[in-house]
N, C-alpha and C positions, 0 to 999 in steps of 0.2 A: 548654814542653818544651825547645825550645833554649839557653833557661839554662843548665838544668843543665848539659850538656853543654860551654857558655862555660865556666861556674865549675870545672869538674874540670879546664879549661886547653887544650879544643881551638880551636884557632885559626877565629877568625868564619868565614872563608872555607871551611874545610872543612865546621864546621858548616853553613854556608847551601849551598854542594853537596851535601853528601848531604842535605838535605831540601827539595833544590830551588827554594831563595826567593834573591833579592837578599841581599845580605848589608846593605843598610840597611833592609831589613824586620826584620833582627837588631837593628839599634839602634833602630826605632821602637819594636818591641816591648817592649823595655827599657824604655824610657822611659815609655812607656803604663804601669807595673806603678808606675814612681814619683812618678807624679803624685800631686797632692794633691786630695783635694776640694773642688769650689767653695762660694764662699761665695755662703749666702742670705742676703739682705738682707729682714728682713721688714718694713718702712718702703716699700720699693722695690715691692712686692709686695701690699702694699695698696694703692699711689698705681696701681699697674698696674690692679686692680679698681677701686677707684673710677671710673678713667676710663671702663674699658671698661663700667663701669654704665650711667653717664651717656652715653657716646657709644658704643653700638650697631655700629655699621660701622665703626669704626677698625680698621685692620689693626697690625700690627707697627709700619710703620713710622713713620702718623699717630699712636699711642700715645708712640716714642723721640721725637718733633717738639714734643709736649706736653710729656713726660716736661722733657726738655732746653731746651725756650725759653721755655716758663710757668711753670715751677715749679723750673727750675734745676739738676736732678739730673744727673750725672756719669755716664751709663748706658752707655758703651762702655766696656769693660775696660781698652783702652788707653789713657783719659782716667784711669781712677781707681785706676791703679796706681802709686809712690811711684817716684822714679826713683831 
C-alpha cells in the first residue's frame, strides 16, 4: 500500500508518518516485493532424504556436518554463491 503512494512521488518520510512505521520498514518492504525466488536444488534434497533415512535422529545441523564433510556439498548460501 505504501508504494503506491512512493510512486505517485510522496516523500518516504511523509509516507512512513502518516502510517505510522519507520521509514526503513518502507525500504524493507520494497525490497521484500523484489526478491527473487530461491533456488531448489533437487540433488541437494535427495542427499537430505537419504541421510535422514538412514540416520533417524539427525537434526539440521548433524545433516549440514554430513551434507558438507562426507559428501562435499556447498550448503550455506554464502559458500555457493559466485562472487
Amino acid at each position: 500500500m505504501s508504494g503506491r503512494f512512493i510512486d505517485m512521488g510522496y516523500p518516504k518520510a511523509v509516507v512512513a508518518a502518516a502510517l505510522g512505521l519507520h521509514r526503513s520498514t518502507l525500504y524493507r518492504s520494497r525490497e521484500k516485493n523484489s526478491c527473487r525466488e530461491p533456488e531448489f536444488d533437487e540433488g541437494l534434497a535427495v542427499s537430505i532424504r537419504t541421510i535422514l533415512d538412514q540416520e533417524e535422529t539427525f537434526g539440521y545441523r548433524r545433516v549440514w556436518a554430513h551434507l558438507r564433510f562426507k559428501e562435499g556439498f556447498l550448503v550455506n548460501n554464502k559458500e555457493s554463491t559466485p562472487d
